[in-house]
Every structure is written in structure tokens, then in C-alpha cells.
VOLUM-512613 format. One line per field, with one value per residue (C-alpha): residue number from 1; x, y, z; residue in three letters. Coordinates in Angstrom, 2 decimals, always signed. Layout:
# VOLUM-512613
seq: [NUM, ...]
px: [X, ...]
py: [Y, ...]
pz: [Z, ...]
type: [ala, ...]
# end
This chain:
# VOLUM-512613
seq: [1, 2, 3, 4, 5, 6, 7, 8, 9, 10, 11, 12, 13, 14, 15, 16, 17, 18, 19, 20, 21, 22, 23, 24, 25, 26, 27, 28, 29, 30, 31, 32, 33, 34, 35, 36, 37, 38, 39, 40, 41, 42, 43, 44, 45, 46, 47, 48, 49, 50, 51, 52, 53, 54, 55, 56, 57, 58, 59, 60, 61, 62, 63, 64, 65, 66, 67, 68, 69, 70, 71, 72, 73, 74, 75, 76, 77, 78, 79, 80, 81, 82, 83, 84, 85, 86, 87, 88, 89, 90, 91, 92, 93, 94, 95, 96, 97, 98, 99, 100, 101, 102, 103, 104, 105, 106, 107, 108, 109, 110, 111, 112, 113, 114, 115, 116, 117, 118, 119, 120, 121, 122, 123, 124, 125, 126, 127, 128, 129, 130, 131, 132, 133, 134, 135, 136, 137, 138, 139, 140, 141, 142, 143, 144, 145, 146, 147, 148, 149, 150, 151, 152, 153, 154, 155, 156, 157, 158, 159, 160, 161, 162, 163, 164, 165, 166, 167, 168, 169, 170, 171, 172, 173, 174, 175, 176, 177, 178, 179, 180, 181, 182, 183, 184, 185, 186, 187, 188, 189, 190, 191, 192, 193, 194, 195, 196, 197, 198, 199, 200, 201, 202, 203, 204, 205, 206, 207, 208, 209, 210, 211, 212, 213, 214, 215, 216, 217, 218, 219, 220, 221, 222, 223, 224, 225, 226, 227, 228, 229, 230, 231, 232, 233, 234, 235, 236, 237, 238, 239, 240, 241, 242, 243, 244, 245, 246, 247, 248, 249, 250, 251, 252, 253, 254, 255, 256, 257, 258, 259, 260, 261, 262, 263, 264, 265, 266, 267, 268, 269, 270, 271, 272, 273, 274, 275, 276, 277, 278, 279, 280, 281, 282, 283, 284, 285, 286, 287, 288, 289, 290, 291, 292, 293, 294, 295, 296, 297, 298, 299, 300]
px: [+99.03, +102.25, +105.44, +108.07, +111.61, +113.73, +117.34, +120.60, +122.86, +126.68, +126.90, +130.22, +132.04, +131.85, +135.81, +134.42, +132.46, +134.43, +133.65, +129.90, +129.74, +128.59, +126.81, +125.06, +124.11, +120.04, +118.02, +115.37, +112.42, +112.52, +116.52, +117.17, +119.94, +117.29, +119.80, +118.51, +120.59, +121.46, +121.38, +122.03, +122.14, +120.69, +117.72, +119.38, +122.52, +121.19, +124.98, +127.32, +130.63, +131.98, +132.81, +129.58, +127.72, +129.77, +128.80, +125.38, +123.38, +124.85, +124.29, +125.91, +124.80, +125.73, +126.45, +126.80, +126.82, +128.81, +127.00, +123.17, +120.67, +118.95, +115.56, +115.02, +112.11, +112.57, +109.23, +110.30, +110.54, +107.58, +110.31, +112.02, +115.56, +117.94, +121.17, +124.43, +128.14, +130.92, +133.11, +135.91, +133.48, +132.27, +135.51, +136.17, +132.83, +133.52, +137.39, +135.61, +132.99, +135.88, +137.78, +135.90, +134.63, +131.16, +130.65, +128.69, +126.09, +123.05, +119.43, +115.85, +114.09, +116.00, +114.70, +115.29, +118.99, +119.35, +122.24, +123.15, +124.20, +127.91, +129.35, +132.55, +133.91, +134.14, +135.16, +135.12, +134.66, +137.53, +137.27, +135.04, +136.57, +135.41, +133.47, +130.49, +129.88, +129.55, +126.78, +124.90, +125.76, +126.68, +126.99, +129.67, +133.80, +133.37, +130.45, +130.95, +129.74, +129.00, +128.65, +127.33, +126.77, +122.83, +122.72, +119.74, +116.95, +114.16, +116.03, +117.39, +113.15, +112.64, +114.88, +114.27, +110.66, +111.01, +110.15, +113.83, +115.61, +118.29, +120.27, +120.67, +123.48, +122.75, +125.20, +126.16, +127.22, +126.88, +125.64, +129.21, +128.50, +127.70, +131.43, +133.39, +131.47, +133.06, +136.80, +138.85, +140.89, +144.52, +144.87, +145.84, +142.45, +140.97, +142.96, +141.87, +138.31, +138.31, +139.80, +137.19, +134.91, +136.11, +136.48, +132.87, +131.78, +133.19, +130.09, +128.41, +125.41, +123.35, +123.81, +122.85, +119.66, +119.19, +119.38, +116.88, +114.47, +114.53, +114.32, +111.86, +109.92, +110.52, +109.73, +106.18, +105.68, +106.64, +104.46, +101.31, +102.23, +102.39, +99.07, +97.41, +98.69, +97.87, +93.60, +94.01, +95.16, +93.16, +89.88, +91.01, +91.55, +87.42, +86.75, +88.59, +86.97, +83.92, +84.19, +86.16, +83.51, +80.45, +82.79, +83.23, +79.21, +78.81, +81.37, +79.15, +75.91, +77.82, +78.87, +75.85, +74.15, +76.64, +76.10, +72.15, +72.85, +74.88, +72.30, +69.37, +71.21, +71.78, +74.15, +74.83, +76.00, +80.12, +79.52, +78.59, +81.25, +83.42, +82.62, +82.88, +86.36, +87.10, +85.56, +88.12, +91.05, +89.48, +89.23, +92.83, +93.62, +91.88, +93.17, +96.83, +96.13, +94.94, +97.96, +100.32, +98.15, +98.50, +102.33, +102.30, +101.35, +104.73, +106.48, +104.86]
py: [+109.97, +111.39, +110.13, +112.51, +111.24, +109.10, +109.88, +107.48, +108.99, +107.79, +108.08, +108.91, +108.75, +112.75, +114.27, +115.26, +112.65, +109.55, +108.25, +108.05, +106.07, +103.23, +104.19, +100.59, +97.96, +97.14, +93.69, +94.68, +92.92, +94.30, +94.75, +97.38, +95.87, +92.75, +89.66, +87.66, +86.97, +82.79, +82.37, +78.98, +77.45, +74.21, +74.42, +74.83, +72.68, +72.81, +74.37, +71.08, +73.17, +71.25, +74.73, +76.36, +73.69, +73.84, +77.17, +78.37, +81.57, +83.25, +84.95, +85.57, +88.42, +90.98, +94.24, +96.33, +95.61, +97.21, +99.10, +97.85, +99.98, +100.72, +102.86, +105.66, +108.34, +111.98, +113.23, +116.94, +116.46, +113.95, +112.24, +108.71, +108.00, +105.47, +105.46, +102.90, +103.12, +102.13, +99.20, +101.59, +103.32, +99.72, +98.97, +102.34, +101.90, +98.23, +99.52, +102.79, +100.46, +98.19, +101.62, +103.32, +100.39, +100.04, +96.47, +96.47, +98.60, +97.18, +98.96, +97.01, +98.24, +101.42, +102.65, +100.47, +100.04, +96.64, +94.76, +91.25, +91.71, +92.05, +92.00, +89.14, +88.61, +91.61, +90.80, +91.73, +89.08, +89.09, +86.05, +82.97, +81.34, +83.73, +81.34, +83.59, +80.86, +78.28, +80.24, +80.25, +83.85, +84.67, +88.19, +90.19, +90.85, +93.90, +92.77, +93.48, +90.23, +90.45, +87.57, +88.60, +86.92, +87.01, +86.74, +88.73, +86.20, +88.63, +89.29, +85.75, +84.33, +86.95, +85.41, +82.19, +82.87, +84.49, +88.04, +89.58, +88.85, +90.52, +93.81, +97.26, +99.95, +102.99, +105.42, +109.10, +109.36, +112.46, +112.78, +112.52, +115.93, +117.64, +116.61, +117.69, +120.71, +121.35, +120.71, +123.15, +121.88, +122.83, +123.61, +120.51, +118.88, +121.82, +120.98, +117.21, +117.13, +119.87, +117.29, +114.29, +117.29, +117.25, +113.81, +113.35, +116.12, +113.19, +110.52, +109.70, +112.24, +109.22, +106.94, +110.19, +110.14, +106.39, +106.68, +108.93, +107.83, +104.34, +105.42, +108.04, +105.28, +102.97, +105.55, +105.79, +102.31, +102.27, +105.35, +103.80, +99.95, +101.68, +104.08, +100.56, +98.93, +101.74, +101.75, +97.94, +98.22, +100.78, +98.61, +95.69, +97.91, +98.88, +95.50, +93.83, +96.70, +95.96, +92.20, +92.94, +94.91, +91.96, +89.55, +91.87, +91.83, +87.97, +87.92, +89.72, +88.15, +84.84, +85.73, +86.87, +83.60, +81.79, +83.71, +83.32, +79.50, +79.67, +81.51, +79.29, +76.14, +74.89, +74.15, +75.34, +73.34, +72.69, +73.86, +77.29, +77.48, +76.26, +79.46, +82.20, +80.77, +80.88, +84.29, +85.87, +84.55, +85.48, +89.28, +89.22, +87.87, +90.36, +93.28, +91.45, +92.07, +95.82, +96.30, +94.88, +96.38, +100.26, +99.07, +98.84, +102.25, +103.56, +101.35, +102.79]
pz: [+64.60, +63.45, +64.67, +65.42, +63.52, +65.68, +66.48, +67.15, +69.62, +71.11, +74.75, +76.15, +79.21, +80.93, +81.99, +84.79, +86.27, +85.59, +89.72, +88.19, +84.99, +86.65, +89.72, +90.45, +88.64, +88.78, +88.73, +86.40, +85.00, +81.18, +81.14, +78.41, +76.15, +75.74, +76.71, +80.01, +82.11, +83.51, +86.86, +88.61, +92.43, +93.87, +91.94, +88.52, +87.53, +84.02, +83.09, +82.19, +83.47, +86.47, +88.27, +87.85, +89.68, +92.81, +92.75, +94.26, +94.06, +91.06, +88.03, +84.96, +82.44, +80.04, +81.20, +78.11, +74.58, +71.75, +69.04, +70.96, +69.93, +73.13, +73.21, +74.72, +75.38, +76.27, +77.88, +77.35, +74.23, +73.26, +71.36, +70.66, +70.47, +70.28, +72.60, +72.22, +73.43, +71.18, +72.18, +73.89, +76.10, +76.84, +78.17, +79.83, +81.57, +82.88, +84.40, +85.69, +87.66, +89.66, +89.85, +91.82, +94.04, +92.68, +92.36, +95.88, +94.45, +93.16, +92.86, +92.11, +89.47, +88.75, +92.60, +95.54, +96.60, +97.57, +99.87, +99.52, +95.00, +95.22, +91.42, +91.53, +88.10, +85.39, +81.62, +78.14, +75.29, +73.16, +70.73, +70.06, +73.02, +75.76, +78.92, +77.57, +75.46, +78.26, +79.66, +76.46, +75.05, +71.58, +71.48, +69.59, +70.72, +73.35, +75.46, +79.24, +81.41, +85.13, +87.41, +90.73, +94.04, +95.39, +99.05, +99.41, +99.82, +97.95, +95.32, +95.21, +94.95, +92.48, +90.03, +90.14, +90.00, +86.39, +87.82, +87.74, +83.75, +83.52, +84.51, +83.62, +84.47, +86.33, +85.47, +83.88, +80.28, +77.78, +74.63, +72.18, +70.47, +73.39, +74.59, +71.38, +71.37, +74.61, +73.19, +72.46, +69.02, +67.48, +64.53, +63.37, +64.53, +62.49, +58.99, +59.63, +60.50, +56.79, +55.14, +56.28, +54.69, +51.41, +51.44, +52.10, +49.62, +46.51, +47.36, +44.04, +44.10, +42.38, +45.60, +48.21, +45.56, +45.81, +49.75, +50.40, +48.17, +49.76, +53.52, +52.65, +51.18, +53.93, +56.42, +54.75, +54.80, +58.74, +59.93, +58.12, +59.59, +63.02, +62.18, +61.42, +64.40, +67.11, +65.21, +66.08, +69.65, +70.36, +69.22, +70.96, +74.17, +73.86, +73.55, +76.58, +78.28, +77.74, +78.38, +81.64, +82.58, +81.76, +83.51, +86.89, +86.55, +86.37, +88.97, +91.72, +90.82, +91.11, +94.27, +95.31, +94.54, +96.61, +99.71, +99.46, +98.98, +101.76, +104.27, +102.86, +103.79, +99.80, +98.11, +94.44, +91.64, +91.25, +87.62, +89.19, +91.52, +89.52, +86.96, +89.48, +90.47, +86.33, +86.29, +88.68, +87.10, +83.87, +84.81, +85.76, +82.78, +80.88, +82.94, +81.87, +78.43, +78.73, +80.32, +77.53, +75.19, +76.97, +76.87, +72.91, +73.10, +74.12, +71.69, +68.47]
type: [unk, unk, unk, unk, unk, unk, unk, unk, unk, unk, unk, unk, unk, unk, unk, unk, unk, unk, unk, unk, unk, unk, unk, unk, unk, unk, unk, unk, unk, unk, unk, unk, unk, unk, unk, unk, unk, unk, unk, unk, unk, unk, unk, unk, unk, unk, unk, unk, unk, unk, unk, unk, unk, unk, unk, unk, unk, unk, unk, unk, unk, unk, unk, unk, unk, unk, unk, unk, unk, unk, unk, unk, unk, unk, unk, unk, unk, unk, unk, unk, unk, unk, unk, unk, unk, unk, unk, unk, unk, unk, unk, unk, unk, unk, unk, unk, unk, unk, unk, unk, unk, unk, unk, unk, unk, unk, unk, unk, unk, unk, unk, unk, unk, unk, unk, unk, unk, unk, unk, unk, unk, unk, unk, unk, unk, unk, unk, unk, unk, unk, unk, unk, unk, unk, unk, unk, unk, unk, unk, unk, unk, unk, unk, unk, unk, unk, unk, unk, unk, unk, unk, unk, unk, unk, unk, unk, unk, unk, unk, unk, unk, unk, unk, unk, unk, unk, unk, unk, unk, unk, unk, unk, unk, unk, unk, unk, unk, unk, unk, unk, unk, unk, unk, unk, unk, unk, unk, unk, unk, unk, unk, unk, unk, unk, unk, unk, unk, unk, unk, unk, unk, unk, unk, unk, unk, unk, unk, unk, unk, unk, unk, unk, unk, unk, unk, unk, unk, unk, unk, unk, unk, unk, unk, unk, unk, unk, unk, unk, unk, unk, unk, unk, unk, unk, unk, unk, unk, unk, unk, unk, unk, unk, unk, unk, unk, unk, unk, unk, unk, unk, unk, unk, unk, unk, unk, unk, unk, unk, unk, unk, unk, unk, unk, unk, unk, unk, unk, unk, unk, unk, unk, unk, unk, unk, unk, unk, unk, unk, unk, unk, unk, unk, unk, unk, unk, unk, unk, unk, unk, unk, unk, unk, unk, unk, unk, unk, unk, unk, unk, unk]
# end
């Protein structure tokens, strides 16, 4: 299987559409910048700050990070990308969401609007002494925290059961080329951006060499790791399959036995019904792990 090359591209903040940078703000189970958020109440006063313990039903996460790879897949294309915003279209982003009143709107899962999430406190990190670090967060100078209020009772269960970890923006943002491409420039713009050029043009040819021969190389290594990988999932796959399958068929005849005990006036064994209860949670197990594993899939 041959992967097609991956691409790293800057999201900007669109002229022309400013009011929707940050449409809403979604709960999400898999949140796409990879930091969980912390989320505390009545059940949780495992946060020693004074404050946070008086207050209940709350959550505090990151938003947006500076510079965070984030991945991306473009069906049209049958391609993989990488997206990430720079720390001033961080910053943009956070003032354009208070701005234009969005902090009431939150979505579940990237498709259900949801009332009851009302976003109350907005900041950037700007040294080592942000609060940030009370909640346990060490991420870099730029990040964009949230705390929101959850009044919604589903949404509230959701987190503390583990099912909701963190959040993801909904919003609009433009590829940065595609935006310049749309500029018009002076001439000055012109004479400088010739300039950065010819600057470029006087890299040591040796270290362009030295570059691509190590990423080609490193490339190599990475499609045949990932080659290796998808043989192995897809073997595994088969397998769980097929033992799903023998388990769904000891399952039945297990269940079978136990009505025929039942209409015959016997009663089986506790080892026996103890294995067809095992059996079912076995199978959903299993069908756990074929999921994961069909997951993979998209990752390599």
C-alpha cells in the first residue's frame, strides 16, 4: 500500500468571514489538538485551589494550541494532511469568538447543538505563571484556555463518566496561500519577498543534499514500518473475526441449553452459566477491538 505524501498547512483567519472563525465550541470524545480537558464539581475536588472548589460543574481546557500539528484527511483527495494556526491567529481567533457573542454556542460531537455549555473565562498563556498551571497544563506561551459552565445534565454525565475528553472548535479558516494569492501587493512587497529569494538561493548546496537524503531515507523507513503494521492489523482483524464468530456460536448453544434446563425443570451448573454470561461480554469485547483495530486503518 502506497501512501500518498503528507502536507503541513497554516490556517488563517478569512477577510471576509471574520463573524465565523469560531462558530461553536464542541464536547468531543477524541478532541483533535490531543490535551483533555479537567473538569471538576462535587464529585471531584481533586484541584487544591481554594476557588476552584467552591465552584461546581465546570471545565477547564485548551482551546487552541500554537504551532499543534493537527491531522487532517481530505476524502476528495484520498489524502493526509496536517493543519496548525500560528500563535497570532490563535489570539485573533479567541477575540473573534467573545466578539461576535459566540461563547453560548456549543455542539456534541461536531453535530448536535447543545444548550446548557456557556463558555465564562477566555485567555491566552503568556508566561510560566499563567493559572494554566494550576489546572495541570504545561503547554507552550499562546495557548487559548476555555472554562465553561455545564448546566446541561447529559452533557454534564457524559463527562464525568469519561465519555466526553476534551473540546474542539468549529469554525472557518483558509488555507494561508490561498489568502496571499488573493492579495494584491505594491511594489514594495514585490522588491521584498525578491529579496527573501535571493537570500534563500545562498543555503550551502551540501546541507539541501544532506536534507534530502535523510528524509528520503526516513520516509522509506516510515512507509515500510506502516506497510508492516497495516499486514499485522489486517491478520489480527481475520483472527478476532473468526473467534467472534466461534464465541457468538457457543453463545447460542449456551443459551439454548439454558432454556431446555429451564422447560425440563433442571437446573444447570453455575460454571455454565457463569460462561455464557463471560461469553457475552467476551464478544463485546472482541467486537471493541475490531473496532480500534478498523480505526488504525485511517491512521496509517
Amino acid at each position: 500500500m502506497k501512501r500518498k505524501a503528507t502536507k503541513i498547512v497554516e490556517l488563517v483567519i478569512a477577510d471576509d468571514s471574520e463573524e465565523l472563525t469560531i462558530d461553536a465550541i464542541s464536547l468531543v470524545t477524541s478532541p483533535a489538538i490531543m490535551e483533555n480537558f479537567v473538569f471538576f464539581g462535587k464529585e471531584n475536588n481533586n484541584l487544591t485551589l481554594a476557588k476552584v472548589d467552591e465552584e461546581k460543574r465546570m471545565l477547564v481546557s485548551p482551546a487552541l494550541i500554537p504551532n499543534k500539528q493537527i491531522f487532517r484527511y481530505d476524502p476528495n483527495t484520498d489524502s493526509n494532511y496536517y493543519v496548525y494556526f500560528s500563535k497570532e491567529t490563535v489570539r485573533q481567533a479567541s477575540e473573534l469568538y467573545l466578539k461576535h457573542n459566540n461563547h453560548h454556542k456549543a455542539t456534541y460531537q461536531h453535530e448536535d447543538r447543545v444548550s446548557g455549555v456557556l463558555t465564562i473565562e477566555s485567555w491566552i498563556k503568556e508566561g510560566e505563571q499563567d493559572k494554566s498551571k494550576l489546572y495541570g497544563f504545561d503547554l507552550p506561551d499562546g495557548t487559548w484556555f476555555v472554562k465553561m459552565k455545564i448546566e446541561n445534565d447529559e452533557m454534564w454525565n457524559k463527562i464525568k463518566d469519561g465519555e466526553l475528553k476534551g473540546l474542539s472548535i468549529e469554525g472557518y479558516f483558509i488555507n494561508k496561500m490561498e489568502k496571499m494569492g488573493k492579495q494584491q501587493f505594491s511594489n514594495e512587497d514585490i522588491r521584498e519577498a525578491i529579496k527573501e529569494l535571493l537570500s534563500v538561493q545562498k543555503i550551502e548546496l551540501g546541507a539541501i543534499d544532506d536534507f534530502e537524503k535523510l528524509f528520503d531515507s526516513t520516509l522509506d523507513k516510515d512507509l515500510k514500518i506502516s506497510n508492516t503494521l497495516i499486514d499485522d492489523l489486517r491478520k489480527a482483524e481475520v483472527s478476532y473475526a473468526k473467534i467472534e464468530s466461534d464465541y457468538i456460536a457457543s453463545l447460542k448453544l449456551g443459551e439454548k441449553l439454558i432454556v431446555q434446563a429451564k422447560d425440563l425443570g433442571v437446573d444447570l451448573p453455575q460454571k455454565i452459566k457463569n460462561k455464557v454470561e463471560s461469553a457475552k461480554v467476551t464478544i463485546k469485547d472482541i467486537q471493541a477491538n475490531i473496532k480500534n483495530i478498523k480505526k488504525m486503518y485511517n491512521l496509517l
